[in-house]
Backbone bond lengths (Angstrom), bond angles and torsions (degrees), N, CA, C in turn:
res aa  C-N    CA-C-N  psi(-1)  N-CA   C-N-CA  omega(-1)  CA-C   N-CA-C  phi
1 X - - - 1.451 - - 1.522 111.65 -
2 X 1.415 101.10 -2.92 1.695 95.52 -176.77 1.612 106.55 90.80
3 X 1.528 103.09 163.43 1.803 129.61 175.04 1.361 115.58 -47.06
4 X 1.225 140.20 -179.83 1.303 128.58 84.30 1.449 146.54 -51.37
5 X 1.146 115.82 157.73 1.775 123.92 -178.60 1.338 95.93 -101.71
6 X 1.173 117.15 138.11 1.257 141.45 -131.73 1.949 120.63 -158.38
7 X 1.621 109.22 57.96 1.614 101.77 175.73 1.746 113.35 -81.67
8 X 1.439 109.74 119.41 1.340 113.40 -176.00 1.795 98.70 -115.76
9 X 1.311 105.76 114.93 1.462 117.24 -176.37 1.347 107.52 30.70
10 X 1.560 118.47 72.49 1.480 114.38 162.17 1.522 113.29 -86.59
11 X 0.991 104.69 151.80 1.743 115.89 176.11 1.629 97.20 -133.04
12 X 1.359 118.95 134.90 1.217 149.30 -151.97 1.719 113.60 -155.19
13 X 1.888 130.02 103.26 1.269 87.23 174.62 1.998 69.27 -139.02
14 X 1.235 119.32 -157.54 1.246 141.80 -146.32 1.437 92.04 -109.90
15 X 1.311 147.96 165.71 1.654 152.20 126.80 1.569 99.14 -44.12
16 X 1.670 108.58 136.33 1.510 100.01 -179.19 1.625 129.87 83.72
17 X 1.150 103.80 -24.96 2.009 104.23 -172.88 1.445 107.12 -74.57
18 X 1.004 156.32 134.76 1.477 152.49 178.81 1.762 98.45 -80.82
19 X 1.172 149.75 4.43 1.742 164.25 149.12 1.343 108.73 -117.92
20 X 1.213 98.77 137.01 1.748 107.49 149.28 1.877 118.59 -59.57
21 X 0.958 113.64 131.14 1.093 129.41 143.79 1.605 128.16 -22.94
22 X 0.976 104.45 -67.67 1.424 120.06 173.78 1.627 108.77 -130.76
23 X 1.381 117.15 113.84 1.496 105.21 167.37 1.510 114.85 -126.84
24 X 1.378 126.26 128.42 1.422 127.91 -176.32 1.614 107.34 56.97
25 X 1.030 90.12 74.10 1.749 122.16 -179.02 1.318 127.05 -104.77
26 X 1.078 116.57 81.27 1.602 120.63 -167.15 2.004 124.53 -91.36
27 X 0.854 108.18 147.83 1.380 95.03 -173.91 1.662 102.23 179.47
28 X 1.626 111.49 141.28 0.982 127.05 173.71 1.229 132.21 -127.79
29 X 1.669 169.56 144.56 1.658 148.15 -108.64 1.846 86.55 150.34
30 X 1.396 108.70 102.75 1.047 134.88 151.36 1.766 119.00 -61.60
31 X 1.253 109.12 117.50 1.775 108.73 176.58 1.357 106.31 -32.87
32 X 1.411 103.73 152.09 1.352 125.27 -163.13 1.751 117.43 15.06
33 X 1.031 130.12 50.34 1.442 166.28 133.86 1.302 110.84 -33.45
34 X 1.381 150.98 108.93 1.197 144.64 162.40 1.940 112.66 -96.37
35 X 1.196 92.37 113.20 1.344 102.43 179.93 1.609 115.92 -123.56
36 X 1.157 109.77 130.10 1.560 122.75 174.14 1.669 122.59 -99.81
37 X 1.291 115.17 126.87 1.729 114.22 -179.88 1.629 88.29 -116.43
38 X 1.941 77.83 146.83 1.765 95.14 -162.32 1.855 69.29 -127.97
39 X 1.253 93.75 163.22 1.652 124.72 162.61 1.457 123.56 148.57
40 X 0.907 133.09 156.97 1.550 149.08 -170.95 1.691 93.17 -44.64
41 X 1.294 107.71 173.32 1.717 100.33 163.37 1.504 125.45 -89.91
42 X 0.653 112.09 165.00 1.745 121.13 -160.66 1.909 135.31 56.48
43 X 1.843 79.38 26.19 1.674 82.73 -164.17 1.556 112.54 -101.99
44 X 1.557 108.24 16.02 1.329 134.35 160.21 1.788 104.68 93.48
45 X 1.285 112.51 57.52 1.174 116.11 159.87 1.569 131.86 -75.60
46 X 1.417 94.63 -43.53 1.502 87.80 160.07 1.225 129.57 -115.37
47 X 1.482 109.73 40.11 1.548 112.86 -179.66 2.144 85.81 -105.01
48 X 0.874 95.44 -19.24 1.862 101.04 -175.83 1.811 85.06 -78.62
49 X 1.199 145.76 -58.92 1.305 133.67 -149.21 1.676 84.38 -78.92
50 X 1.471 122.76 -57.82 1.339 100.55 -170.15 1.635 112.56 -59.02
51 X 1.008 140.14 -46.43 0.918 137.01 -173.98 1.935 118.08 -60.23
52 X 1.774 121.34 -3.58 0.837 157.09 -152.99 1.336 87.60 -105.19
53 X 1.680 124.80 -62.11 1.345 122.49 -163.95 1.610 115.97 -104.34
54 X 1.397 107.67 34.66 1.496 116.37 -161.44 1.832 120.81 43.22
55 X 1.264 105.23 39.12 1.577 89.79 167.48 1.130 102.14 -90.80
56 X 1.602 136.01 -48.51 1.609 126.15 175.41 1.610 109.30 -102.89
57 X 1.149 92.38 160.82 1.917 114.03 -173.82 1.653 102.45 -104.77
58 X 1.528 104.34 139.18 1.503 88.40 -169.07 1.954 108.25 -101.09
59 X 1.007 121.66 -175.79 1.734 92.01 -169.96 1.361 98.44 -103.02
60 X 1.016 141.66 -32.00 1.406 144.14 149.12 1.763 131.33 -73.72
61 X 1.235 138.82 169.66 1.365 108.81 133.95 1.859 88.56 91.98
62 X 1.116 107.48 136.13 1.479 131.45 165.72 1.499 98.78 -106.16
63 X 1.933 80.52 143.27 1.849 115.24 154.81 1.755 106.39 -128.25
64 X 1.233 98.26 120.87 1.351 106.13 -168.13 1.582 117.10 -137.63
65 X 1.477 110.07 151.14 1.218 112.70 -178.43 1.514 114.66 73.01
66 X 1.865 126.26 -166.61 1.092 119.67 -141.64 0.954 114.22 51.56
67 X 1.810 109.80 167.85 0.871 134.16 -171.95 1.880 102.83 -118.54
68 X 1.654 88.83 96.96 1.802 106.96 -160.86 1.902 97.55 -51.47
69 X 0.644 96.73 -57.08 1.510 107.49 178.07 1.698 126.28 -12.83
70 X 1.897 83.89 -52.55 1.429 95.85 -156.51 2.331 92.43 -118.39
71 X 1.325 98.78 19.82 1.488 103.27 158.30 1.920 124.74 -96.45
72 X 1.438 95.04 130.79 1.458 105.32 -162.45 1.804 100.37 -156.88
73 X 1.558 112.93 145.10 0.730 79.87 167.33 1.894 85.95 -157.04
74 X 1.220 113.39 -167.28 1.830 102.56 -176.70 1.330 127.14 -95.36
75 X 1.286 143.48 117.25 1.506 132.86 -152.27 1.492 100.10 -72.31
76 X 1.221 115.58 -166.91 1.653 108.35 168.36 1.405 118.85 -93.90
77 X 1.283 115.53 -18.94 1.738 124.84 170.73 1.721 91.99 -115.80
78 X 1.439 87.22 136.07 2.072 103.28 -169.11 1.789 93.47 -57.69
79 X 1.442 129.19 -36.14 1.777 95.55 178.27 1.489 115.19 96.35
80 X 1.198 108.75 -11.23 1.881 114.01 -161.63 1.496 105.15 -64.27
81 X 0.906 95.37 141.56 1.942 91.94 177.22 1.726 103.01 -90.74
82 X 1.161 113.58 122.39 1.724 131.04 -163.30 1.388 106.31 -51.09
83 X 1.717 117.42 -47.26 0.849 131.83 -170.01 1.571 124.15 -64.16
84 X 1.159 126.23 -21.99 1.596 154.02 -146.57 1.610 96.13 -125.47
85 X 1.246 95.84 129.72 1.848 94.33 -178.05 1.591 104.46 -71.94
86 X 1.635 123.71 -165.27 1.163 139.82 173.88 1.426 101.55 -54.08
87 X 1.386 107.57 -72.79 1.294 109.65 -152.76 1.752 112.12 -62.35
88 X 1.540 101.90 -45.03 2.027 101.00 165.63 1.228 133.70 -57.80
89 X 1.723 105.39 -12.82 1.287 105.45 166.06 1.617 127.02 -89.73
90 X 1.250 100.03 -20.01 1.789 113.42 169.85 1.405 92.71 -72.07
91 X 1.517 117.61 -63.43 1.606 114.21 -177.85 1.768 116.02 -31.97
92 X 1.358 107.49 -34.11 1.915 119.55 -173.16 1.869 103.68 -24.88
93 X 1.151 114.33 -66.22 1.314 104.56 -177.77 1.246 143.93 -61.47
94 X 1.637 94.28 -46.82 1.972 104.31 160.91 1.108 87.58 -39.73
95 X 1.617 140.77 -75.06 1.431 141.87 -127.35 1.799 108.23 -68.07
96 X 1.255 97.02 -49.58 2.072 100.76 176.20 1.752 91.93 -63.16
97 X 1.199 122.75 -16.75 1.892 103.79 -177.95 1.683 117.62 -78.70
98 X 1.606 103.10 -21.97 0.890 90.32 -141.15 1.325 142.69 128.06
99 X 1.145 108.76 -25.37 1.772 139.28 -169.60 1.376 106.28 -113.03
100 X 1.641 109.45 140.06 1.440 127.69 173.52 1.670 103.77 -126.53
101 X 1.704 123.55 78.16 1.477 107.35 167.14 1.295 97.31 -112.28
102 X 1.564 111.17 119.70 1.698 102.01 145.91 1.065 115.42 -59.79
103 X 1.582 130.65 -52.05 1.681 128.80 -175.51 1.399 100.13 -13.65
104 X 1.382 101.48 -73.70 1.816 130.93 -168.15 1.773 90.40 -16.91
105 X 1.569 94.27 -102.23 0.952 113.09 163.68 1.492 140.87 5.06
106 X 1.195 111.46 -67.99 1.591 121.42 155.74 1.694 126.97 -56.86
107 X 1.477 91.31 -36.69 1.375 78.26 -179.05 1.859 109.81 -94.50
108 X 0.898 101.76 4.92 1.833 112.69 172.71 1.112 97.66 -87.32
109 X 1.442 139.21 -30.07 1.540 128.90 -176.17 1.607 97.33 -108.88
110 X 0.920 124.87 14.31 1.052 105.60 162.98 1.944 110.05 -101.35
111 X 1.577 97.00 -44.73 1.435 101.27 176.73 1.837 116.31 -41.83
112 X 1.037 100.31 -21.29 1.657 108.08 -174.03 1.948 107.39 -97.48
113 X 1.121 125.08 -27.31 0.851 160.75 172.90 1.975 117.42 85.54
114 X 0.924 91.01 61.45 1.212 114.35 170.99 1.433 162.63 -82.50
115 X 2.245 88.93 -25.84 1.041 110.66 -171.66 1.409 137.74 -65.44
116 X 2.066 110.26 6.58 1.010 126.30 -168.80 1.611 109.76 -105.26
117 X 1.716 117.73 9.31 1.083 134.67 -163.69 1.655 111.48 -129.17
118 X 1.290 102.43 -1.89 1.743 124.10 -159.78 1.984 94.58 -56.69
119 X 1.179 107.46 -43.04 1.637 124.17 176.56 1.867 99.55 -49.61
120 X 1.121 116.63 -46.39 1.310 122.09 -140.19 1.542 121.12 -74.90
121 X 1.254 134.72 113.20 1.481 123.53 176.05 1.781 113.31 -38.88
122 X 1.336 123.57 174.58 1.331 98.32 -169.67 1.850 83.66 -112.36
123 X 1.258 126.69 7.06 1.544 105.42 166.26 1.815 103.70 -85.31
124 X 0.909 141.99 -6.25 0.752 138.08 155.52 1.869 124.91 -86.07
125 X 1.163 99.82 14.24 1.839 103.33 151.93 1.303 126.10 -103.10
126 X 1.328 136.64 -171.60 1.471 121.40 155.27 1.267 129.79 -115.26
127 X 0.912 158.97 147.75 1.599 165.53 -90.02 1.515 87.15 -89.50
128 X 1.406 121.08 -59.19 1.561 109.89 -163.35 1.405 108.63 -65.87
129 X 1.634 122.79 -40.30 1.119 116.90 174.25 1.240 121.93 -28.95
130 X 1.505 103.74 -88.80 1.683 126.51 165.78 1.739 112.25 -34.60
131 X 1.229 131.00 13.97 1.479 128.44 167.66 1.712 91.15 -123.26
132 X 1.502 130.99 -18.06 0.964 140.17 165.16 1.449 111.61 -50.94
133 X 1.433 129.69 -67.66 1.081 169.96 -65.37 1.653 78.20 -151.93
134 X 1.683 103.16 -72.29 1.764 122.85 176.60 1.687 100.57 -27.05
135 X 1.313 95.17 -53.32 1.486 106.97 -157.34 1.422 122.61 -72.79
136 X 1.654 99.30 -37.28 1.717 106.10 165.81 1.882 102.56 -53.05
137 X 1.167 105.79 -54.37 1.560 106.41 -170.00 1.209 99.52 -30.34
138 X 1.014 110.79 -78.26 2.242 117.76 -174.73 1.661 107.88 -33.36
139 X 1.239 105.18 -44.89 1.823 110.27 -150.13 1.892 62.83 -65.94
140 X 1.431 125.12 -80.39 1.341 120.57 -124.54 1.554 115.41 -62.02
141 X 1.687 127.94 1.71 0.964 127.40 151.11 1.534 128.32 -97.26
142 X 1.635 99.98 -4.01 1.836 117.74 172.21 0.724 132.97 -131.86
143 X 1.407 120.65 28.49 1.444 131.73 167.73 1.726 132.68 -20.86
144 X 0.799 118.96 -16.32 1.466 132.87 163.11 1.636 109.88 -30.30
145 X 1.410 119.49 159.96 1.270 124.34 -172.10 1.419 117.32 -74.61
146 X 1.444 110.31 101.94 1.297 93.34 -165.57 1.838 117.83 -100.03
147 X 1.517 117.37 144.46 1.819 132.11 -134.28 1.555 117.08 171.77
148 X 0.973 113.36 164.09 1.534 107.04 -169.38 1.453 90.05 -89.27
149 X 1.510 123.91 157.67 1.421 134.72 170.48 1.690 97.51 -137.78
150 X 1.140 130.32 164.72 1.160 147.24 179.62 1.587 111.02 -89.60
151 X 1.411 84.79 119.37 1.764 90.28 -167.24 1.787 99.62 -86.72
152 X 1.427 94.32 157.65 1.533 115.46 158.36 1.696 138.42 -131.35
153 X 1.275 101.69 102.90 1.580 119.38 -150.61 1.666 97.24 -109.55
154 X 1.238 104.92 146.69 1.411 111.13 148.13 1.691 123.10 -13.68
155 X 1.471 122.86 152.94 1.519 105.11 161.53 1.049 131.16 -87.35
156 X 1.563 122.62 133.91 1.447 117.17 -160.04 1.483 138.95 90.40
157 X 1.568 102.69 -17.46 1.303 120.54 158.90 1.501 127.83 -69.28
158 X 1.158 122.33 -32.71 1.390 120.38 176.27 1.263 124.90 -98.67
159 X 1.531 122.33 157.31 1.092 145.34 -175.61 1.223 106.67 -67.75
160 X 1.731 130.20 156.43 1.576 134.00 178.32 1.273 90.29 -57.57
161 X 1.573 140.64 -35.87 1.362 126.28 -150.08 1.388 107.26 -79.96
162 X 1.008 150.84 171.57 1.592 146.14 170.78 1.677 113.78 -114.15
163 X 1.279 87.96 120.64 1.480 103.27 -157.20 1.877 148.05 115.69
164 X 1.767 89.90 -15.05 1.516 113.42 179.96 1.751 102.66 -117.50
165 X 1.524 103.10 140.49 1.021 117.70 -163.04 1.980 98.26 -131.15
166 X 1.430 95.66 109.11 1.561 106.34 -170.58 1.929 89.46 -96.14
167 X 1.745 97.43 112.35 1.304 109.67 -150.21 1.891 97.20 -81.41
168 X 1.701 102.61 -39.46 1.335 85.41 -176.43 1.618 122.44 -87.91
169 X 1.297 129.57 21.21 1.466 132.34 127.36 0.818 124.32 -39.20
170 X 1.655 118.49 -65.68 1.180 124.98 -179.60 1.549 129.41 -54.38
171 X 1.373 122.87 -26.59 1.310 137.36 137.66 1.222 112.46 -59.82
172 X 1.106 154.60 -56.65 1.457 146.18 -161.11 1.605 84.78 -62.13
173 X 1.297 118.06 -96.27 1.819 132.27 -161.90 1.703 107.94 -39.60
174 X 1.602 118.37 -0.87 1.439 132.49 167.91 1.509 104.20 -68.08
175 X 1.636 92.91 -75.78 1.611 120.67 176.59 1.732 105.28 -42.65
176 X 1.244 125.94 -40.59 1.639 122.36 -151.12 1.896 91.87 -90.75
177 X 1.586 105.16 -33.44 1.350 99.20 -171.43 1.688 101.15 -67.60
178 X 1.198 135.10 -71.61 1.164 135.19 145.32 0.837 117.75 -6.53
179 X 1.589 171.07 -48.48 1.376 175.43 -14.91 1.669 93.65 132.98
180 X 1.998 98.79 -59.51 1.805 100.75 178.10 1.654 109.72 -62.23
181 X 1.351 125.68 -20.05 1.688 117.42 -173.86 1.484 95.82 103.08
182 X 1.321 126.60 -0.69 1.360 103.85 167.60 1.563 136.23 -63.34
183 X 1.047 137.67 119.67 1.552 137.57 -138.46 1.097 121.19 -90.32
184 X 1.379 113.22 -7.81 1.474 123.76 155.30 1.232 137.76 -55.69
185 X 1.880 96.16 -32.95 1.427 120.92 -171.40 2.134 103.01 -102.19
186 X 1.642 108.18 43.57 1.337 77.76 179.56 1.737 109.72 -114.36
């Protein structure tokens, strides 16, 4: 079934920011695991997912394990490249792997219900589609059952809810442990 995903004291900040972004950032995501990050904007929600799917490197701090391959997840604007129909743009990831499945494919646009649009440029869908579309992309490299699973976080990092991870806590109680001299957090 694959790893866990695995942030062990990452530190993350921008060129220019006078703070990190994220410092001593811990976090753990059981295979096929559905986990949600909540926080205000700019409090690095999706600098943790990119940094989740190797688009950014963090400057401290490991991301480890999973199965890199088969991590994906949906941006907040679907992303589709205009030029590339429905279906080549869900295809996008097989394609950077390496991989040629239509199967894949079909059945990712179909799970979304899509598969009758697979032809279609995505300016010619409409907004929900094309976040549809977003969404096949993910399924067709993560197909796994997707459901809430019971997350396992750091202590103190998570939300009463099971499964949501209120990210800038998890930075604050980084910073405060560190602050106490705990040596984990330096």
């Amino acid at each position: 079934m694959g790893e866990r995903l695995h942030f062990d004291q990452v530190r993350f900040g921008w060129p220019g920011a006078t703070e990190p972004l994220l410092d001593g950032f811990d976090l753990e995501v059981a295979p096929s695991q559905v986990t949600v990050l909540v926080g205000e904007s700019g409090c690095g929600k999706s600098t943790v997912l990119r940094l989740a799917v190797g688009l950014l490197t963090p400057s401290s701090g490991t991301v480890l394990g999973g199965d890199a391959e088969a991590r994906a997840f949906v941006f907040q604007s679907p992303n589709l490249l205009p030029w590339r129909t429905v279906a080549d743009n869900v295809a996008l990831p097989l394609e950077l792997q390496g991989k040629t499945q239509r199967g894949a494919v079909d059945r990712a646009l179909a799970a979304v219900g899509l598969l009758d649009a697979a032809d279609s440029l995505p300016g010619q869908l409409s907004g929900g589609m094309r976040m549809r579309a977003s969404l096949a992309r993910a399924l067709v490299v993560s197909p796994g059952p997707v459901g809430a699973r019971r997350a396992v976080f750091s202590a103190g990092c998570h939300h009463p809810t099971v499964g949501v991870v209120d990210v800038p806590r998890c930075v604050a109680r980084a910073r405060q442990h560190r602050a106490d001299g705990d040596p984990r957090h330096r």
